[in-house]
N, C-alpha and C positions, 0 to 999 in steps of 0.2 A: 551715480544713479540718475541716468536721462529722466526719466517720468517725473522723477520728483524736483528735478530740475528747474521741467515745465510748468508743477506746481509752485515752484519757488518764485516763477518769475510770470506767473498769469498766465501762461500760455491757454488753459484750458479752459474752458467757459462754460456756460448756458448749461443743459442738463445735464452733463457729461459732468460736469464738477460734481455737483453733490454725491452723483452714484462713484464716481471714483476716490472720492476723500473718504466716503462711509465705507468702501473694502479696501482702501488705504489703511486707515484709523484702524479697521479689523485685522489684517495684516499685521497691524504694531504692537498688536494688544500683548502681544505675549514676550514682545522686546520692553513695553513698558510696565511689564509686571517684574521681570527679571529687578529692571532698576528699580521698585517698587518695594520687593522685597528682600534682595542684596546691593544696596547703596553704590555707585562707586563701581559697577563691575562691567555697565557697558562703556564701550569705549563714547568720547565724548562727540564725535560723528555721529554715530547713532539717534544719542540724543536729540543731535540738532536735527538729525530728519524729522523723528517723532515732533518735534518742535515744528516745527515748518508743515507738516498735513494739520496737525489739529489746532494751530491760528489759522491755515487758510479756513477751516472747517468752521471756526466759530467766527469768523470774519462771516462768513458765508450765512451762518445761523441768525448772528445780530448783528443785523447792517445799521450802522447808523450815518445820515447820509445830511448834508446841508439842504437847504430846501430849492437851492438851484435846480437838487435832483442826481449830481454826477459827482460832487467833492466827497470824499470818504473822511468822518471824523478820526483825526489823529489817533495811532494806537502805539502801546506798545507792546511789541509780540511775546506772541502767550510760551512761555519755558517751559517744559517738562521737568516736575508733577505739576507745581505750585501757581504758574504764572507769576503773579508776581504778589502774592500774598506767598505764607504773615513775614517772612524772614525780610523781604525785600521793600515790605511796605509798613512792618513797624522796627525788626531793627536797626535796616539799613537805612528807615523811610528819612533822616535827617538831611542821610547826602541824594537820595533820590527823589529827593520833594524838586530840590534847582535843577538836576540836571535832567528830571523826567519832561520840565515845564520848557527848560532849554530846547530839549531835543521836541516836543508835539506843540509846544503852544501852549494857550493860556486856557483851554480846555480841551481835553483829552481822554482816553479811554484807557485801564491797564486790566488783567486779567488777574481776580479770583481765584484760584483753583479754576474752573472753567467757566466761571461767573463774570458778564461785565461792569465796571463799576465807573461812573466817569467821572473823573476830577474839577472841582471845580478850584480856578484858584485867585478869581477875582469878586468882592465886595458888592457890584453891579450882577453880577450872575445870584447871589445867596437869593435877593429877596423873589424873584420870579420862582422860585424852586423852594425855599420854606415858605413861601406866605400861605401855605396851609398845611402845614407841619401838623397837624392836629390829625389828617387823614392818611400820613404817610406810612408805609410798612416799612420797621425794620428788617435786612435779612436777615432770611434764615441761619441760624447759627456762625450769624456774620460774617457769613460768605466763608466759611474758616472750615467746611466739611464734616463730615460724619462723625469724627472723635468729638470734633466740639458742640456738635449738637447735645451729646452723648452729657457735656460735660455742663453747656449752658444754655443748651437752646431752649431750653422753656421758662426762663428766667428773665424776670421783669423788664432789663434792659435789653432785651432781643426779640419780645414776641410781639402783636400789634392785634389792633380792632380791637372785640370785645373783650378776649382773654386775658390782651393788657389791662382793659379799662377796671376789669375784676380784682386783678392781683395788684394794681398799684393803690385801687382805693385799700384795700385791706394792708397793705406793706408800709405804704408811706406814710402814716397816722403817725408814727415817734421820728417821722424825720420834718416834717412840716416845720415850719418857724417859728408858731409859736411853739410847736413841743421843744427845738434844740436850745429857743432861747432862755427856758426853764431849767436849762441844765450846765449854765455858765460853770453853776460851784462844783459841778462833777468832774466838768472835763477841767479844771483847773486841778484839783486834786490827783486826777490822773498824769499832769503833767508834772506837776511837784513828784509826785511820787516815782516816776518815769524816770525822773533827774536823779534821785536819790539811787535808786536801782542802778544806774550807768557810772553814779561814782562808788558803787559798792562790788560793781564786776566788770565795768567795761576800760574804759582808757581817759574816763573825766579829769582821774585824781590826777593824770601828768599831763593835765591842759589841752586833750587832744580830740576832736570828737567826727567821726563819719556822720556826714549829712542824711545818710541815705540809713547805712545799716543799724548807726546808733538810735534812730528814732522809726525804723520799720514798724515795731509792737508796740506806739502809743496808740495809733490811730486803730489797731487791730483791738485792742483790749477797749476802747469806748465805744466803738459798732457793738464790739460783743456784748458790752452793757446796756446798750440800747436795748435790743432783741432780747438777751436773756434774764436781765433782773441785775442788780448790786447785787446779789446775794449768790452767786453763781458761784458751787461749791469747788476748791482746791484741786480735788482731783478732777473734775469735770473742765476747769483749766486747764488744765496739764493734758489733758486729754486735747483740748483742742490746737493748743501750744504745738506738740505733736505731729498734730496732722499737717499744719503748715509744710514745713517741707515738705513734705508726700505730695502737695497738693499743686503747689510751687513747680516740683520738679517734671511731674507727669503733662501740665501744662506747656514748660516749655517744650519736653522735649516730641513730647504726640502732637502737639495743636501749633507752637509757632513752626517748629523743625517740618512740619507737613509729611508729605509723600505719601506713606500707605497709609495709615490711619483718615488721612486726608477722606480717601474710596469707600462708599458702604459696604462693598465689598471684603471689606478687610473683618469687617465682625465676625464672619464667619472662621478665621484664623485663627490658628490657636500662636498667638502672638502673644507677646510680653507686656505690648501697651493695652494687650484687650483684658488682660489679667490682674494689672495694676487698676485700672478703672474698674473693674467688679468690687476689687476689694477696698475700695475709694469710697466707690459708692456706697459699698454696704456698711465700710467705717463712719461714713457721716449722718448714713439714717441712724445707726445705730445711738452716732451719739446726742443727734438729736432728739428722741425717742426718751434718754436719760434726760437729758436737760429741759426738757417738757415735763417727766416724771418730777423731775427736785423745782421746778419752779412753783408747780401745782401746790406742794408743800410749804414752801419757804418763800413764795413771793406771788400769789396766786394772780398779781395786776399786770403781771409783765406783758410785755406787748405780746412775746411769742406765745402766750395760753389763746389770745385774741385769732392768732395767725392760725395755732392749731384749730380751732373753731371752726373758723371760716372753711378749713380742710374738710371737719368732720360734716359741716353743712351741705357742701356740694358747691360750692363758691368757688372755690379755688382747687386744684390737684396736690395733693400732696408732692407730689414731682416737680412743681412750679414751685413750692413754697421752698422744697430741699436745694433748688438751682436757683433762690432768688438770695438764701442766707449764703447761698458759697457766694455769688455774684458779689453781694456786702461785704463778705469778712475777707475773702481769698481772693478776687480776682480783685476786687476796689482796694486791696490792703497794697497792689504795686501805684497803683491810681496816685491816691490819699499820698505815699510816702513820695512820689518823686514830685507833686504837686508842693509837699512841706520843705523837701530837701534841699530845693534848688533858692528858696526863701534865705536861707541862713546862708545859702555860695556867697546870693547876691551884696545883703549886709554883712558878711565879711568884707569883702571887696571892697563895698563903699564904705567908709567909714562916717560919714557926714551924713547919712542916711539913718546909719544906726542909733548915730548920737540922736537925731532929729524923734525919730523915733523911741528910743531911750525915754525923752524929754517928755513927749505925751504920755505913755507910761506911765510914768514916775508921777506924773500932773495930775490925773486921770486917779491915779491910788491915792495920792494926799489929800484928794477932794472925796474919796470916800463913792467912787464911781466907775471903778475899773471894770463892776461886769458889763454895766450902761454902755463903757470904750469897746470892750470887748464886741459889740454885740454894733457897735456905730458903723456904716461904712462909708462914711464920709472923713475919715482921717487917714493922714497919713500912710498908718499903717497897713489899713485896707490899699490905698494906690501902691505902696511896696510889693502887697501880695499880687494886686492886677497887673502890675510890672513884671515881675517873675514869670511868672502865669505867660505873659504874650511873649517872653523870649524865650523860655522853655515850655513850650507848650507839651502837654504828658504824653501827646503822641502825636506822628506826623502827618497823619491823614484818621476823618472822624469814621466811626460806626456806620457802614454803607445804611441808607433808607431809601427806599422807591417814593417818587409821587406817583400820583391814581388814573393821572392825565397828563398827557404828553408836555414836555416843556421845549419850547425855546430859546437855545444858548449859544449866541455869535451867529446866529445864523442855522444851528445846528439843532436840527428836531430829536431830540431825544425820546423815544417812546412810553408811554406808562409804562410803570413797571419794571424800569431800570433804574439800579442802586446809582444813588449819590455819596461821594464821601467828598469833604472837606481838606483843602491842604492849609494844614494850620500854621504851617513857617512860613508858605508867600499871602498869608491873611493877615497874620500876627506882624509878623516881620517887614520883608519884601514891599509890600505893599507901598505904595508914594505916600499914603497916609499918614505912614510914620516919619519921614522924610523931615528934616535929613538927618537927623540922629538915630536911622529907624535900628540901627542896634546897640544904643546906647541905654543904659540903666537909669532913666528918669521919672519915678514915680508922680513926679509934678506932674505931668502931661493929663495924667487922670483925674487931679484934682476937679475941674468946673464937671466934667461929666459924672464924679460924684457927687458935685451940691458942697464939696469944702471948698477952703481957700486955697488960692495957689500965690503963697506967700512971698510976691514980687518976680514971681519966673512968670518971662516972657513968653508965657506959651500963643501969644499973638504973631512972633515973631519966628518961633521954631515949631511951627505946624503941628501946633498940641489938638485935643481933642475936646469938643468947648460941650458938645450935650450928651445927654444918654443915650437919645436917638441917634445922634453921628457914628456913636459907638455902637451899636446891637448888631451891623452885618460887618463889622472891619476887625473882630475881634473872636474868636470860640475860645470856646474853655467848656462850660458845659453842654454845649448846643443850642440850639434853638426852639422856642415856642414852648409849647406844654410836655414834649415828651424830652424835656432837660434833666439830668441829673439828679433823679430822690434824692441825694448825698449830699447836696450842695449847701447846703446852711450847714451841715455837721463839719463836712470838710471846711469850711470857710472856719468855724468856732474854731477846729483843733488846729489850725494854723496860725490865727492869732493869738489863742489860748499860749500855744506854746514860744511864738516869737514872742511877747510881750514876758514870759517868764525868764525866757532870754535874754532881753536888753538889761532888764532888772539884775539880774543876776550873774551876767558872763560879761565877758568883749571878746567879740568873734572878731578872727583874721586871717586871713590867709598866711598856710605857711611858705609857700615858694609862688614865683611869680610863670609856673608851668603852664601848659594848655589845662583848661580842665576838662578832666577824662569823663566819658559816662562809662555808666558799664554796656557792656555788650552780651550780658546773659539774661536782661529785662526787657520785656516786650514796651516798657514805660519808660521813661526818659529821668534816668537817673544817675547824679552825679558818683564816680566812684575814686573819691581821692577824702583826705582828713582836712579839717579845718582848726588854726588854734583856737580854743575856747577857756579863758580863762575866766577864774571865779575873780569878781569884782572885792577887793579886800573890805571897800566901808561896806559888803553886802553878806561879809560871811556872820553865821549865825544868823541871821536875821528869816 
């Protein structure tokens, strides 16, 4: 194909380009519906044309240019449907975090669905770009297309300005500090009881326990207690128990998997994935509807009567509050679990770590002070969690956000209004920061920028991290500024909550000395191999 050729290699310029890329594009439309709508059936040439008009097109659209005037910001080109979202940039985002920053440099462009997003992936870039995080837009159903709007786009962690400002004061009341710190004795009780449940059906009683799978529904069942009451009836359980897979599986396979769903186009289809979502959607009003009706009854303080309130007031939409509890229970329930999972990889592996930990535990309970510990983040166990955390980071690049006003990066004007995402492995990792163990498991490192002791490690000597302020742009986990993570005190409790029940009670270890696997069917970074876990003998009964 000469003409596309010439598109391929610049030939074509000045007005000529736009008007020929836009009856290009139109020309394709019906080769990219074909792949759109049977997967796999044009040949792979084709593609790459389609591929080659609509990066030059959106090259052409949003120019982002250094302020010399003529360097074009690093990109990488746009693939037919997806670009390089969601498959490429969270499941494969681990191994295309290095070789994306290899191939463009240390800040660079990749394509959304037809969205651009530029990567930032140095320390020095974060604070010109959040030092006002307070004014910033998330996108639209983050950058993830029409199914996912469908799914969470008006849900507290994806909308911005005042809408946000509405639905987070009413939503985030039972996750605030002091509400999660009231609630030591709950999420304890849910972990004990968690434990009991896994040696009564899972694979505890022969020493063996999945990080990821065996503790997926702790953290699902204390959200759900958050929002809906302790008193939340059996079958209304069971019901939501239920849904999970549904919820789970239409997620990855409409919203990460892309392509049609991807198009607003597609609504109008009488498709499978538009049919599953109707009856998704109409399953979770439904059951929230009942779970509002039995709270009213049986528990009338619960947060969710407050939340429904705020609905019946004119405060919030009903459709923000239904995409802000899936947002909590279903989409946070991958979050939460590979955030906890990779915790117990880490102290298996080390065992000195666990002991150490073990030891305040155990300290912390004889003195009659364990929720006090629980609830501390200046020990140990908290820099174990921050360790985890910065090596498995829950995903490979963060939640795109626009600033309001143009920034400057390397030289490179970035306009308002273009998405920022974060690359969490060369922040977390990569970075000289970390240097030169930067992928070693040393939870000391974090001790002085939590205010503990770092008991004789020379982190003088091995480029540890000495304040809190050193630490706020060399590290993500929850993001930055005020629009961080509602979740983050609860998730924080049920990870200690549940390692500290841990140390007391088990010794975790590795059973082979293999790569360890993730899985590949989680948009979240989670381990998918078994860990030994044995009941401690002077612990049994106890």
């Amino acid at each position: 194909m000469p003409v596309l050729a010439l598109v391929s290699q610049g030939a074509l310029s000045g007005v000529l380009l736009p008007t020929f890329l836009i009856l290009s594009i139109a020309s394709f439309v019906l080769f990219g519906l074909v792949e759109l709508v049977w997967p796999g059936h044009l040949p792979e040439s084709v593609k790459e044309q389609v591929s080659i008009i609509i990066n030059k097109y959106l090259d052409w659209k949003y120019p982002i240019l250094h302020k010399d005037g003529r360097t074009k910001l690093p990109s990488c080109p746009y693939v037919w449907p997806n670009g390089q979202g969601d498959i490429a940039k969270f499941l494969d985002g681990l191994e295309n975090s290095s070789s994306w920053e290899k191939q463009n440099g240390a800040v660079y462009r990749i394509w959304s669905g037809m969205k651009p997003e530029v990567v930032l992936t140095q320390p020095r870039m974060l604070q010109p770009v959040f030092k006002d995080s307070d004014k910033h837009s998330k996108a639209p159903a983050n950058n993830s297309g029409w199914y996912m709007g469908q799914l969470l786009g008006q849900c507290v962690g994806l909308i911005s300005g005042q809408n946000w400002r509405a639905l987070r004061a009413v939503t985030e009341v039972p996750f605030g500090h002091r509400a999660i710190s009231l609630r030591v004795g709950d999420f304890q009780q849910h972990v004990a009881s968690h434990f009991a449940d896994l040696h009564r059906k899972g694979t505890m009683g022969q020493g063996r326990i999945h990080p990821a799978g065996d503790m997926k529904m702790l953290p699902f069942w204390v959200v759900a207690e958050i929002f809906y009451g302790r008193s939340l009836s059996a079958e209304l359980k069971d019901e939501l128990r239920h849904l999970a897979p549904v919820r789970e599986r239409i997620f990855h396979e409409h919203v990460i998997q892309g392509g049609l769903p991807r198009f607003s186009m597609s609504q109008y289809l009488p498709t499978r994935a538009n049919a599953e979502l109707r009856a998704y959607k109409q399953a979770w009003k439904e059951f929230n509807q009942r779970a509002v009706a039995f709270a009213c009854v049986s528990e009338p303080d619960a947060p969710i009567i407050q939340m429904q309130e705020a609905v019946a007031s004119g405060d919030i939409t009903e459709e923000q509050l239904l995409q802000t509890l899936d947002e909590s229970l279903y989409a946070n329930l991958d979050v939460t679990t590979g955030g906890l999972s990779w915790n117990l990889v880490f102290l298996a592996a080390h065992p000195e770590a666990q002991s150490r930990v073990r030891a305040e535990v155990l300290a912390a309970s004889r003195e009659g002070r364990l929720e006090g510990y629980l609830l501390d983040r200046t020990t140990y166990l908290s820099a174990c969690v921050l360790e985890s955390a910065r090596l498995r980071p829950l995903a490979a690049f963060s939640v795109p956000q626009a600033a309001p006003t143009d920034r400057e990066i390397d030289g490179y004007v970035i306009p308002a209004g273009t998405s920022f995402i974060v690359d969490a492995y060369a922040l977390n990792i990569r970075n000289e920061a970390w240097a030169p163990d930067n992928e070693a498991f040393r939870p000391e490192r974090f001790l002085a920028s939590l205010g503990g002791r770092d008991h004789g490690d020379r982190d003088g000597d091995r480029g540890g991290i000495k304040t809190a302020s050193e630490l706020r742009y060399l590290f993500w986990r929850f993001g930055f500024g005020p629009r961080q993570c509602m979740g983050k005190h609860a998730a924080d409790l049920i990870i200690r909550a549940t390692l500290a029940y841990l140390v007391q009670n088990y010794e975790l270890g590795l059973l082979s000395d293999d790569a360890w696997v993730r899985s590949r069917e989680c948009w979240i970074s989670h381990p998918d191999f078994q860990l030994r876990c044995v009941r401690r003998p002077d612990e049994v009964g106890s």
